[in-house]
C-alpha positions as CSV (number, residue, x, y, z in Angstrom):
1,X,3.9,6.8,18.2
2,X,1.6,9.3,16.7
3,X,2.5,10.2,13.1
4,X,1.3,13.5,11.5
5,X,0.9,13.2,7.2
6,X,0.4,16.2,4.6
7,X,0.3,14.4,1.4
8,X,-0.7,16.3,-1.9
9,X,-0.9,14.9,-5.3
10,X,-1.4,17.5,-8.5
11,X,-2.5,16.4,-11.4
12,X,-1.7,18.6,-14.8
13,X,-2.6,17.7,-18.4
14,X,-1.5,19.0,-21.7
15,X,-5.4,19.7,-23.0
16,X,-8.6,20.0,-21.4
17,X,-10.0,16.7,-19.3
18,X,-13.9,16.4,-20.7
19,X,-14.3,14.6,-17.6
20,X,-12.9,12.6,-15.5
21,X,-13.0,9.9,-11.9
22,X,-10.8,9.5,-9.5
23,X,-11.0,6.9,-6.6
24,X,-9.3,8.1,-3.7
25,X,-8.1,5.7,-0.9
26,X,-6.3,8.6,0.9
27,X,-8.1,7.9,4.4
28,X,-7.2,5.9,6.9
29,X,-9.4,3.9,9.2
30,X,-9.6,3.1,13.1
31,X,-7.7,-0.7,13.6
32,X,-6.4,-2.9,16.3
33,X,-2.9,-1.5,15.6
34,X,-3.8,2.1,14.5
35,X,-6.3,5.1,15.9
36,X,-7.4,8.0,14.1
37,X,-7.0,11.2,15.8
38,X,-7.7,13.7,13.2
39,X,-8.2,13.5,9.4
40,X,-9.4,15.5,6.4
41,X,-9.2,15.7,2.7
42,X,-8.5,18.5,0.3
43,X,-10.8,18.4,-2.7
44,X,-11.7,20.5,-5.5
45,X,-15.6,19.5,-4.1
46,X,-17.2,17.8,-1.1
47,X,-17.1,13.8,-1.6
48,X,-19.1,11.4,0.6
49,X,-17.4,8.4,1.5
50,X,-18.3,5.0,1.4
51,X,-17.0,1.7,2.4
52,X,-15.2,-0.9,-0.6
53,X,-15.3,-4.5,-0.6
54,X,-11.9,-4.4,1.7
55,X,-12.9,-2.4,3.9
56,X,-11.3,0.8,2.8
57,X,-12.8,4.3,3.0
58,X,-13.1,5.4,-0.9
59,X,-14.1,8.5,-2.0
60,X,-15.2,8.8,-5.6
61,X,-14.6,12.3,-7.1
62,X,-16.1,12.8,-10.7
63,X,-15.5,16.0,-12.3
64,X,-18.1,16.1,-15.4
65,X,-17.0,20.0,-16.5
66,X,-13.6,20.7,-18.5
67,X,-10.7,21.0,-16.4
68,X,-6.9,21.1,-17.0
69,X,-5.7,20.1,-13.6
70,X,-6.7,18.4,-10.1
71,X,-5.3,18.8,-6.9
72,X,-5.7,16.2,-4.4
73,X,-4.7,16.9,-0.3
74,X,-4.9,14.9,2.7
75,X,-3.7,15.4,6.1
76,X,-3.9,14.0,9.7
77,X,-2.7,12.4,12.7
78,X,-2.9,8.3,13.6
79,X,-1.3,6.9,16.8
80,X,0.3,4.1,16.3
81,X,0.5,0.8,18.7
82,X,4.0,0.2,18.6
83,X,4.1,-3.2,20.4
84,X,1.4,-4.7,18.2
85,X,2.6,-7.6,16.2
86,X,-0.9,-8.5,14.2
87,X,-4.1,-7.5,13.7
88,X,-7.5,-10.0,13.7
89,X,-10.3,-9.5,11.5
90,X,-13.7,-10.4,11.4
91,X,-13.9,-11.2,7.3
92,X,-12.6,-14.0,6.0
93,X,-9.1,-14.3,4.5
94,X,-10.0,-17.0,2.1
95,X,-10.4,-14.0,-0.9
96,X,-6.8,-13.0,-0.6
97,X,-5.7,-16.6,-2.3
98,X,-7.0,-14.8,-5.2
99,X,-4.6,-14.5,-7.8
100,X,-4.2,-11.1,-10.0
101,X,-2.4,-10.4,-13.6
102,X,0.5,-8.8,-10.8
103,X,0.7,-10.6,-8.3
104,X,0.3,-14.2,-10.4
105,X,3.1,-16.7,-9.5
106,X,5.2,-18.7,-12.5
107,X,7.4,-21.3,-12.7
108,X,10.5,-19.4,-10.7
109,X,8.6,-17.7,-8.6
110,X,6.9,-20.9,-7.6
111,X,10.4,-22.9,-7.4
112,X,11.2,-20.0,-5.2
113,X,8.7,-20.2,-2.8
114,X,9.1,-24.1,-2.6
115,X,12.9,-23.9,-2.1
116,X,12.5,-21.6,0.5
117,X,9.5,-22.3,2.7
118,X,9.2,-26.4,1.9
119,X,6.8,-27.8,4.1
120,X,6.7,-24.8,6.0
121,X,3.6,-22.6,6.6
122,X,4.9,-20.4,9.6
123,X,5.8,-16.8,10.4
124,X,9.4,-18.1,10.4
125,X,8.8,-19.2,6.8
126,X,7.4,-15.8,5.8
127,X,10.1,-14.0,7.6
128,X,13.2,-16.0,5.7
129,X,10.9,-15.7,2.6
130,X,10.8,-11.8,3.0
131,X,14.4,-11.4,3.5
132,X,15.2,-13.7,0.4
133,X,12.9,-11.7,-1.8
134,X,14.4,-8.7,-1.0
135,X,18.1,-9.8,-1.6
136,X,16.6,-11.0,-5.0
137,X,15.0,-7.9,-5.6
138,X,16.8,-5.0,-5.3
139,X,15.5,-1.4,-4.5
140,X,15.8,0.7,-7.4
141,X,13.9,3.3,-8.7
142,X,12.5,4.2,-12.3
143,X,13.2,0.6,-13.4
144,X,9.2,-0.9,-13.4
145,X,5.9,0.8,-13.3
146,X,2.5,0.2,-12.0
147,X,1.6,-2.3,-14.9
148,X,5.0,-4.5,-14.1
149,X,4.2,-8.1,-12.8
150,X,5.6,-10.2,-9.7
151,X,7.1,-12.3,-12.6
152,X,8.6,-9.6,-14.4
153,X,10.2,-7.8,-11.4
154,X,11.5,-10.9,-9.9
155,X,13.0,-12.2,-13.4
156,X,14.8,-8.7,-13.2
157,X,15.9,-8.9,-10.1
158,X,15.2,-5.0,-9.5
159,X,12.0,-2.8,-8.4
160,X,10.7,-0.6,-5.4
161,X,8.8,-1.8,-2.8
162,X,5.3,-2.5,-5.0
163,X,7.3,-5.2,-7.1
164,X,9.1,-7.0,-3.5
165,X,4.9,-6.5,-1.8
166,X,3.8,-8.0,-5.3
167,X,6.9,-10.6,-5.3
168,X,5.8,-11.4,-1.8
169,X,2.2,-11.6,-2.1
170,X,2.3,-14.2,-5.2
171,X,4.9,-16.4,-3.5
172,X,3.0,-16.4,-0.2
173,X,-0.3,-17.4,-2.2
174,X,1.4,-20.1,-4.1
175,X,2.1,-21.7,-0.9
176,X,-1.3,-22.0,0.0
177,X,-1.2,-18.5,2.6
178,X,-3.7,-15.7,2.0
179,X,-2.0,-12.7,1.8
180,X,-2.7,-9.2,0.9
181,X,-1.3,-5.5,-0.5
182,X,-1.1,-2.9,2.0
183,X,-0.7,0.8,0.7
184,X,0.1,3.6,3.3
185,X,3.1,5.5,4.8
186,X,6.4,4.9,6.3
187,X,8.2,7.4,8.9
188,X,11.8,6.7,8.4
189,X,15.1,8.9,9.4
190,X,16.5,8.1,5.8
191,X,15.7,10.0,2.7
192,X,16.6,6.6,0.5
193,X,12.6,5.6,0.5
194,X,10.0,7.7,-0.2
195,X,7.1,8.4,2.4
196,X,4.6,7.3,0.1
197,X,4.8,3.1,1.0
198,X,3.5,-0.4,-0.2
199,X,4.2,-3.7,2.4
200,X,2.4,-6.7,2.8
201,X,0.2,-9.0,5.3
202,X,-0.4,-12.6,5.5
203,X,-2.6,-15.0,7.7
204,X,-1.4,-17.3,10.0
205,X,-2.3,-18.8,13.0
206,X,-5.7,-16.8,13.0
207,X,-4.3,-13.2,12.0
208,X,-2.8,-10.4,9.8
209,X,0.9,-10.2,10.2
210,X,3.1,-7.7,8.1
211,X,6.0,-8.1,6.3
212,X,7.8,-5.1,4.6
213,X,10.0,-6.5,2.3
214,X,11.7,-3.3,1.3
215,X,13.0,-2.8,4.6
216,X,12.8,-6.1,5.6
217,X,10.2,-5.3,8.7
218,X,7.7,-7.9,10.8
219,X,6.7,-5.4,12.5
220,X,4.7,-2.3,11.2
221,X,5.9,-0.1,14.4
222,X,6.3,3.2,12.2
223,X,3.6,2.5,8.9
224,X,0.2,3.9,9.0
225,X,-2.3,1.9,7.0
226,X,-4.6,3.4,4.1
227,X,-5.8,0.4,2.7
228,X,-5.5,-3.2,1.6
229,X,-6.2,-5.1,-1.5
230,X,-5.1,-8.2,-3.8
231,X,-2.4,-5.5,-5.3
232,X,-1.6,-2.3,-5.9
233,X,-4.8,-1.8,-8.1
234,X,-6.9,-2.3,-5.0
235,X,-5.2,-0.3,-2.8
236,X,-3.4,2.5,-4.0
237,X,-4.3,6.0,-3.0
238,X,-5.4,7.8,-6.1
239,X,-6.8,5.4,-9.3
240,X,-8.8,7.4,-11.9
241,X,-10.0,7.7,-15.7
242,X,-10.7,10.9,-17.6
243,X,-11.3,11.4,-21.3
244,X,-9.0,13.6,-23.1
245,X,-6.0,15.8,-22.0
246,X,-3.4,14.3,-23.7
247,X,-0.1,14.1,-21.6
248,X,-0.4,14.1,-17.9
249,X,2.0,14.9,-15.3
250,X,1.7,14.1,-11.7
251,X,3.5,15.4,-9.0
252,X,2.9,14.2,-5.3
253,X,4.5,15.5,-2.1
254,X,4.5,13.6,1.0
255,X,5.8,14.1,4.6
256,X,5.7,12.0,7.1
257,X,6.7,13.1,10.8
258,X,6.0,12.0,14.3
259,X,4.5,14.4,16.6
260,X,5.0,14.9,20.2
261,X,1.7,14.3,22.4
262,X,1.1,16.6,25.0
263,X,0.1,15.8,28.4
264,X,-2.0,17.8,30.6
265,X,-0.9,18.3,34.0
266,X,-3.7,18.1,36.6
């Protein structure tokens, strides 16, 4: 499947910014599962990219003059492998154990993890562990935000699809798996999801499987990887600083649409 994105994010602040960075993880990257055909970015100045510790293309934008607004596009196509059930890496996984301030596991999120997986350290385990977690934790909107925890979304019992990756993650960890935050975008017929998506990966038997717990997934047939971290602070598109401009407001628009490949006839 080849997958066309627009995605632009606008940025608008009460006062003038004195200055500010953004880190930009808004471009994809060539995979086993996932080929780049065409890609650009939309900023308000050329950026060079560079590689992070992951593996993801980052672009650093620092505006140093006053400004009251960014605006932020990126756009491409990626063909998808369909059939692909994993993807095998070079670097090691061993850093994805890691825990984070989101993605740390208590007491019931441990307990869960146990009850559900016991001695178990398979994809079958990770598959009924996915589909627990999101009968735990339903999908609702406007409930958490980027700063809420594994813990605290799972002691709710509601989030979107960070808190169920997050969820996932620090359960999968606890037992021992390495597993990782993927941020990217989902092409789906319903509108009940935004395009704009967050799943997770763990290692077994030698490779990256996914699990998207939101839609309860194991196979990522229709989501086009950005980038991958130990949670959302790693991986999500657009992470910044600025000094001054009081209140911001942010609005991002995303489609997501597959596109019909053309073949020559000789």
């Amino acid at each position: 499947m080849r997958l066309s994105i627009s995605h632009d994010t606008t940025y608008h602040y009460e006062d003038q910014v004195r200055n500010s960075i953004q880190y930009l993880r808004m471009t994809p990257h060539d995979s086993e599962r996932q080929q780049v055909i065409s890609w650009e970015l939309n900023l308000p100045r050329p950026v060079r990219a560079q590689v992070d510790p992951y593996g993801n293309i980052l672009h650093v934008l620092t505006m140093d003059e006053p400004h009251e607004s960014i605006i932020l596009g990126a756009r491409g196509q990626v063909e998808i492998d369909e059939q692909r059930e994993c993807e095998h890496e070079d670097q090691s996984p061993l850093p994805f154990l890691r825990t984070t301030r989101l993605t740390e596991a208590d007491q019931a999120l441990r307990e869960f993890a146990q009850t559900e997986c016991a001695s178990r350290r398979d994809r079958s385990c990770m598959i009924d562990l996915m589909n627990r977690l999101n009968a735990h934790i339903r999908y609702q909107p406007d409930v958490t935000d980027v700063k809420t925890s594994a813990a605290e979304a799972f002691a709710s019992g509601k989030g979107v699809c960070q808190d169920q990756t997050h969820a996932f993650i620090a359960c999968a960890r606890s037992l021992g798996v390495p597993a990782r935050y993927v941020s990217g975008y989902l092409y789906t017929d319903s509108s009940d999801h935004l395009a704009s998506h967050a799943w997770a990966e763990a290692w077994l038997d030698g490779a990256w499987y996914s699990f998207d717990v939101t839609n309860c997934l194991t196979r990522a047939e229709r989501h086009l990887k950005l980038a991958v971290g130990l949670d959302y602070l790693d991986a999500c598109p657009v992470r910044g600083m600025r000094r001054g401009g009081g209140v911001e407001q942010m609005h991002a628009h995303v489609e997501v649409s597959p596109t019909r490949v053309q073949v020559q006839q000789q």
